[in-house]
C-alpha positions in Angstrom: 71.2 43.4 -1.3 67.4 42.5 -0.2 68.8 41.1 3.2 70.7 44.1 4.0 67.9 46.5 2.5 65.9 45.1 5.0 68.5 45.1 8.1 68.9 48.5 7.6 64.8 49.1 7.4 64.3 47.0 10.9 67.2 49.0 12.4 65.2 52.5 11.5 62.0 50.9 12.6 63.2 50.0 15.9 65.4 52.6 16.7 61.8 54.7 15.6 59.7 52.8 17.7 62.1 53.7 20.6 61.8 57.5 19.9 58.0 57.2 19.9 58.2 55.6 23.2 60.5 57.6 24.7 58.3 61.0 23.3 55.2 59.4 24.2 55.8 57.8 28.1 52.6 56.7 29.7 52.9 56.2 33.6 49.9 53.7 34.7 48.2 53.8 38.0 46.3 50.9 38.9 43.2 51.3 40.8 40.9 48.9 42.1 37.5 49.7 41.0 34.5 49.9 43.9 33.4 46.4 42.5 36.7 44.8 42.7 34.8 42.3 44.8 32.4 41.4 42.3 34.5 41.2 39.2 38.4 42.2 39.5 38.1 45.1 36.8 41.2 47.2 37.1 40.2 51.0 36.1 43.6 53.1 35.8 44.8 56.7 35.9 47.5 57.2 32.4 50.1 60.2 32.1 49.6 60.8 28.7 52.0 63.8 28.7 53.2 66.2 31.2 50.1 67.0 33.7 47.4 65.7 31.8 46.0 62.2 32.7 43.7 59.9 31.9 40.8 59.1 34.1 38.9 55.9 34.1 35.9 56.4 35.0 33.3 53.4 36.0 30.0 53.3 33.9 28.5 50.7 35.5 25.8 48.9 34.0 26.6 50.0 30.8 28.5 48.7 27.9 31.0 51.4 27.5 32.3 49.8 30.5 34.2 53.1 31.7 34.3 56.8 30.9 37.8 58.7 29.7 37.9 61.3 31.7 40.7 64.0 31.6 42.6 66.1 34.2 45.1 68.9 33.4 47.2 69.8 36.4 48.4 73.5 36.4 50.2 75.9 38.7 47.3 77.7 40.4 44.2 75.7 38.8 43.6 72.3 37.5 40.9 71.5 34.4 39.0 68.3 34.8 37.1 67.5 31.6 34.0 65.2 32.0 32.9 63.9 34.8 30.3 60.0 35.0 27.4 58.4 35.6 25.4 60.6 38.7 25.7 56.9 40.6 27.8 55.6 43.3 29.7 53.7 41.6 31.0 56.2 39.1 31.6 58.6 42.0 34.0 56.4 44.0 36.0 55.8 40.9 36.4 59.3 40.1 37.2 60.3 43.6 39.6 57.9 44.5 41.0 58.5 41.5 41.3 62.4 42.1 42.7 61.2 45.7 45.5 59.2 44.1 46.3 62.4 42.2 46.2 64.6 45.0 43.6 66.6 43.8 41.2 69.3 45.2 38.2 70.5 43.7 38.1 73.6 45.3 41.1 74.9 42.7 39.7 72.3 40.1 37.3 73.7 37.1 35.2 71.2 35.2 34.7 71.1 31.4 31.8 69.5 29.8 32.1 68.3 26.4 28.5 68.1 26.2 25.2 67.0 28.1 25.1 63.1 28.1 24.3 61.9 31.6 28.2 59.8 31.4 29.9 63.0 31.4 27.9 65.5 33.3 25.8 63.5 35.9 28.7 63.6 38.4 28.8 67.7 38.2 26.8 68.3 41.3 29.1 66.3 43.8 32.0 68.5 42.4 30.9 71.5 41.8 31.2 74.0 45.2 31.6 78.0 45.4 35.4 77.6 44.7 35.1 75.9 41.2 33.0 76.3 37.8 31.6 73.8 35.2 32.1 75.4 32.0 29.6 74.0 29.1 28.3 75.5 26.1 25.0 77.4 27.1 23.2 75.0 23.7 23.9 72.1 25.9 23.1 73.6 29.4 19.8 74.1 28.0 18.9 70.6 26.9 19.7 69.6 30.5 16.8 71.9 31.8 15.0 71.0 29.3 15.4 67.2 29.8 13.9 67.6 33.5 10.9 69.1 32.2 7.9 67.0 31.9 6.4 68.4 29.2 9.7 68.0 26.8 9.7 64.5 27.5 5.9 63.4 26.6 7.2 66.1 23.2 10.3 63.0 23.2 8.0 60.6 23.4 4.9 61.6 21.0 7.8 62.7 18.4 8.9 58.6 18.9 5.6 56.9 18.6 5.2 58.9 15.5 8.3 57.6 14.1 6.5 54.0 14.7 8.1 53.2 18.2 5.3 51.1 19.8 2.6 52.8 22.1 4.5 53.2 25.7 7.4 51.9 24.7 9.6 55.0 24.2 8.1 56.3 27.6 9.4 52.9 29.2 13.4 53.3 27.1 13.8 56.5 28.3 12.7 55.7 31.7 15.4 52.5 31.6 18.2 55.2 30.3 17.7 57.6 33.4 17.5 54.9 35.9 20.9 53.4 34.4 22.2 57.0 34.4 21.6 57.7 37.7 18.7 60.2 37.5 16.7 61.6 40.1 13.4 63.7 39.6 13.9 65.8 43.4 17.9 66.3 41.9 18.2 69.9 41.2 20.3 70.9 38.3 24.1 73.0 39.2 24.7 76.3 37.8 26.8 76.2 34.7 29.2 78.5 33.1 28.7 79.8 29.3 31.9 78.5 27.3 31.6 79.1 23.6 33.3 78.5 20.2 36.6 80.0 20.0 36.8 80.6 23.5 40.2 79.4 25.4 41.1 77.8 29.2 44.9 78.1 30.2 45.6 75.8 32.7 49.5 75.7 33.6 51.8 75.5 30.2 48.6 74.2 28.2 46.3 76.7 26.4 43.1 74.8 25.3 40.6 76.4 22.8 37.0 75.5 22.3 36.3 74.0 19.2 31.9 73.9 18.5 31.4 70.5 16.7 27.4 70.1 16.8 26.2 66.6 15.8 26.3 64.0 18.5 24.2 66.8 20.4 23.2 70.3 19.5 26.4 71.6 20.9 29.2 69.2 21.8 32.2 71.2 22.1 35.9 69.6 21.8 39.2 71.3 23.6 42.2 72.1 21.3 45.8 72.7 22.4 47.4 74.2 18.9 51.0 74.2 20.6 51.3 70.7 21.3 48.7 69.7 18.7 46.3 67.7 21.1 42.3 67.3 20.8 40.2 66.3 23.5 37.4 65.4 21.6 34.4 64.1 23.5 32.7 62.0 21.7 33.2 63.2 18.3 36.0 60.7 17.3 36.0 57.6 19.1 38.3 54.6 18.2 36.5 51.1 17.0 33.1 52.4 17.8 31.0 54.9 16.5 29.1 57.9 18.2 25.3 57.4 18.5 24.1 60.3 15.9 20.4 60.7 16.9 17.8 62.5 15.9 14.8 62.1 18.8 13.2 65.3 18.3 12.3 68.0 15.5 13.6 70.9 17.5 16.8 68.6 18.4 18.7 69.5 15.5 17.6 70.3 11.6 20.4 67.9 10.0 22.2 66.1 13.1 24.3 63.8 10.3 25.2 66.7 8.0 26.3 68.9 11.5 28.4 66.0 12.2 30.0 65.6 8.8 30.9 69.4 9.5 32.2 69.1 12.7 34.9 65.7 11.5 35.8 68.0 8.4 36.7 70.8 11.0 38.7 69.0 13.2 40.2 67.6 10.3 41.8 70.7 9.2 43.7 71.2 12.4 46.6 69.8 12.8 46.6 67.1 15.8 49.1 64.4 16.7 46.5 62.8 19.3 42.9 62.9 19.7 42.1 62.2 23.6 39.0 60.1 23.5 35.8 59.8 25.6 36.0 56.2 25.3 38.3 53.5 24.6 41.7 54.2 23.2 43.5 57.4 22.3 43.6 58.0 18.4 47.3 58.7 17.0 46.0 59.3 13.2 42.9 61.5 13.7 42.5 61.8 10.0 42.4 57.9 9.0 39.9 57.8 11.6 37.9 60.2 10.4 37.6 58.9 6.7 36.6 55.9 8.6 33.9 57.4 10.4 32.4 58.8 6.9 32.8 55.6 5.5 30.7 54.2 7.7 28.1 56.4 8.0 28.0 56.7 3.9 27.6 52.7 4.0 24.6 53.8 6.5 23.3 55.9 4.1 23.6 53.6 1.3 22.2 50.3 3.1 18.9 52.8 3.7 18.0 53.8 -0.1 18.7 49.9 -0.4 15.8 49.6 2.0 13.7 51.6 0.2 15.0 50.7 -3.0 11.8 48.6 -4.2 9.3 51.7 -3.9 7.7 50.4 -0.5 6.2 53.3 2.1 8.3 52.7 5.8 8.1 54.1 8.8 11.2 55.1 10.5 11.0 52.1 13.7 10.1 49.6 9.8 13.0 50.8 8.7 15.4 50.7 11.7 14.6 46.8 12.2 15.7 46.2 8.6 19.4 47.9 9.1 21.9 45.3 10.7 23.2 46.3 14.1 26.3 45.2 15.9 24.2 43.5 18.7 24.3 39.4 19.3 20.8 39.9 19.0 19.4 39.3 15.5 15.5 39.6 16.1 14.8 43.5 16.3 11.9 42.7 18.6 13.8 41.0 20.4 16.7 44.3 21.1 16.1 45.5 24.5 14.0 48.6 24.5 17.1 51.3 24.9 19.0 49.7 21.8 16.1 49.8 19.8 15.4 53.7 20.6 18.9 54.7 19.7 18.6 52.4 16.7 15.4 54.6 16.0 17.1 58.3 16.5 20.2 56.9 14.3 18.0 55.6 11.9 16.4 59.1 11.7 19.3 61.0 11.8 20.3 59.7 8.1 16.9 59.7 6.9 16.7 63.5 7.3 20.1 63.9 5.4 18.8 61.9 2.9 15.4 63.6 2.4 17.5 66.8 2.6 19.4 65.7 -0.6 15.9 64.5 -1.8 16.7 61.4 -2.5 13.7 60.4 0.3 10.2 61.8 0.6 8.6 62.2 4.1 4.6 61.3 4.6 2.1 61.9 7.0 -0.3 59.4 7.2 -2.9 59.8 10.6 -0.4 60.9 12.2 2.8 58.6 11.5 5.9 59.9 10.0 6.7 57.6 6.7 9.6 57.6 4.4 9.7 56.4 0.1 12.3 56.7 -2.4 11.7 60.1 -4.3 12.3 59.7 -8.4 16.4 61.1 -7.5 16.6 58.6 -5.5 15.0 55.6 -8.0 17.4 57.0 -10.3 20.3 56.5 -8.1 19.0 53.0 -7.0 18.8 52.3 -11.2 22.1 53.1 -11.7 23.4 51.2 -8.7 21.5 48.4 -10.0 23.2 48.5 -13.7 27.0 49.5 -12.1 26.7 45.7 -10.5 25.3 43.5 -12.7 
């Protein structure tokens, strides 16, 4: 009975397994990256489904290793959503890739899920009087804002208050735009408006813009409610998490809590697949995003642990007491760009905590410092008693 129970189980998981295949074909390109030289990486171009592919895109220098970038092929006009690093390396990949798929830019739009240098930086050497970069106007202003001097020293004073070491935040975000390719004498494309609700038909595809604030002030994800696809930035990424940063007071009010908002949105939509920014496609978007608030809730609770014992930390203190998936154990020691994402991320869930006032916030000559506030000793008490 058990044997043929499980036949019988093995047959409707393989013959299943064949379905999904057959629904689900992925066509692969290789392509030899510009560096193929140096290090035989293989970047590739995917049909996920009918006209829309997956671009690789080359990050070089960088972790992520390579950018997910998306192209919708339609009758009159193609979609290409996100873009690369503004370097060489990132441009060839991109381009030969679009040359593999025999595409022009002139009848090729650009959408932006938001401003981060690895998927706008490559918008001025594809952006001509044929063609339009659609972002929402939220994120086209940060990218102004970013080239102004004045909002940078603002970046960095707002740092050093936080604790990051005289000079040092200058010299991180000076390492960040040299990795991303940024030029002071660059001027910055027009962009076109896009906004929540908002919709882009591109051939049979109808994709709506979905606002889902958090990982910036206005990172926007493309839904196709007929075929129940997401394109979703960098909102819901597989095996890693999305940096959710809080750098500056005018930033955001709540980056975390925006976040939380944005998942729990996206949750309510139906969605068989969740194209991905980087690394793999997500085929259960809601188990991935109960992961995502798991995580960030064991961020939350490894912080009032922290502060548990009543002492007065600064933000950078309080960082380099949080454990970090870098090889590196010594906080010092993190090279300067980890440690000021460390510091945003750290900051992000202190002000949702001191939002829920379980935190206090002092000022002390100028320095920003965080304690446990009597809800939150009472929470830490409790803890305590529930595990002994």
């Amino acid at each position: 009975m058990f044997l043929s129970l499980l036949s019988k189980n093995i047959s409707y998981i393989l013959v299943s397994m064949i379905k999904i295949i057959e629904r689900n074909v992925i066509k692969n390109f290789y392509l030899v990256s510009s560096n193929e030289a140096k290090d035989k990486e293989i970047l590739m171009i995917r049909e996920l489904f009918e006209d829309i592919y997956q671009i690789e895109v080359e990050l070089p220098d960088n972790p992520l290793r390579a950018l997910n970038a998306y192209l919708i092929k339609g009758n009159e006009r193609n979609l290409l959503v996100d873009t690369g690093f503004r370097k060489v390396k990132s441009l060839e990949s991109l381009r030969q890739s679009l040359k593999e798929l025999n595409v022009n830019m002139d009848n090729t739009d650009i959408f932006l899920t938001h401003l981060h240098d690895d998927h706008t930086g490559l918008v001025p050497f594809l952006l001509n009087s044929n063609n339009k970069a659609y972002i929402h106007p939220r994120e086209s202003e940060e990218i102004y804002n970013l080239r102004k001097v004045t909002y940078m020293e603002e970046i960095n004073i707002f740092n050093e208050a936080m604790g990051f070491p005289k000079g040092e935040a200058v010299s991180a975000l000076k390492a960040l735009r040299d990795q991303e390719g940024f030029e002071e004498s660059f001027t910055e494309p027009t962009y076109t408006d896009i906004k929540d609700g908002e919709t882009l038909k591109v051939g049979k595809y109808e994709f709506k813009c979905i606002l889902t604030p958090g990982h910036t002030p206005a990172h926007c994800c493309l839904y196709e409610e007929n075929h129940r696809i997401l394109i979703g930035g960098d909102l819901i990424l597989a095996k890693i998490t999305p940096n959710i940063a809080y750098n500056l007071e005018q930033w955001m009010e709540n980056p975390l809590q925006e976040y939380f908002d944005s998942l729990d949105r996206v949750a309510s939509l139906p969605i068989d697949v969740t194209l991905s920014s980087h690394r793999a496609i997500i085929r259960n978007t809601k188990r991935r995003i109960r992961e995502l608030k798991d995580h960030y809730d064991l961020r939350l609770e490894e912080i009032m642990d922290i502060l548990a014992n009543g002492e007065k930390l600064s933000p950078y203190e309080i960082a380099g007491r949080m454990h970090w998936s870098i090889t590196i154990k010594n906080w010092e020691d993190f090279p300067i760009t980890q440690r000021f994402f460390a510091l945003g991320e750290c900051m992000s869930h202190l002000v949702y905590l001191e939002k829920l006032e379980m935190i206090n916030k002092l000022y002390k000559d100028g320095k920003i410092y965080y304690v446990i506030s009597n809800k939150g000793l009472v929470w830490a008490i409790v803890k305590y008693i529930k595990e002994s």
